[in-house]
N, C-alpha and C positions, 0 to 999 in steps of 0.2 A: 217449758219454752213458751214463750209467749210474742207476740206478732202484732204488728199493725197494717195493713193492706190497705191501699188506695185502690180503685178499680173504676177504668174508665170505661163505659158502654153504650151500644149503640143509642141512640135516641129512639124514646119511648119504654125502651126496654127495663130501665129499674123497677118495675114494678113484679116483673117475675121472674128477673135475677135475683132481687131481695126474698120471694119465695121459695126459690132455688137454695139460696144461702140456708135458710131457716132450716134448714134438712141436714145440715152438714153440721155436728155435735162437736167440731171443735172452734166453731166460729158462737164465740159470747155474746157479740155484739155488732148490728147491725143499724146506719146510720146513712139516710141519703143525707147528701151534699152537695151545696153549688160551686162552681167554679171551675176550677180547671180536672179535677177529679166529681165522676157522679156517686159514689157509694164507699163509706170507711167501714171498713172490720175488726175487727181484735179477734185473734186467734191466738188458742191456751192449749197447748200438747204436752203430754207427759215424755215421749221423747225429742229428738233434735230432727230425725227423722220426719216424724210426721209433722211440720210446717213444709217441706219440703211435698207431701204428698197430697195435703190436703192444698196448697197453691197450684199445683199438674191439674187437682181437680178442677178449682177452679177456672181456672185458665181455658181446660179445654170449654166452656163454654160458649156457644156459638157468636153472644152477643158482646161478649167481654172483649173491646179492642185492645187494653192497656192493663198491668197492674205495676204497684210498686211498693215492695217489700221494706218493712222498718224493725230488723229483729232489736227485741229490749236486750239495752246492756241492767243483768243485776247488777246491785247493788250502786244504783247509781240514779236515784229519784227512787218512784215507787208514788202508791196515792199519800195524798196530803193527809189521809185519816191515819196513815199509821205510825 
């Protein structure tokens, strides 16, 4: 299963929310951002379950006001390299 997460956080704070993330072994990819979201993730789980657990994780963080879940449909894009 694989994921994409927007997450919006208090101000000042992405910088050890993003250290926070680094810890959590199913989050791939870690990316600040401006705009209306401060931080993108990609998240890769072997079951269906665990996006569902490792988002409770995240979520419960104190500085994390917002997230917003983009589960991948396969077979339907994929990277351009393959």
């Amino acid at each position: 299963m694989q994921s994409y997460v927007l997450l919006t956080c208090a101000s000042g704070s992405e910088s050890d929310i993003i250290a926070k993330l680094k810890k959590i072994p199913e989050v791939k990819e870690i990316n600040g951002i401006w705009g209306k979201y401060d931080i993108f993730l990609k998240i890769v789980t072997d079951d269906p379950q665990g996006i569902d657990k490792v988002i409770s994780n995240i979520r419960s963080f104190s500085d994390i006001t917002s997230t917003y879940t983009m589960h991948v449909l396969y077979g339907q894009g994929g990277s351009i390299d393959e």
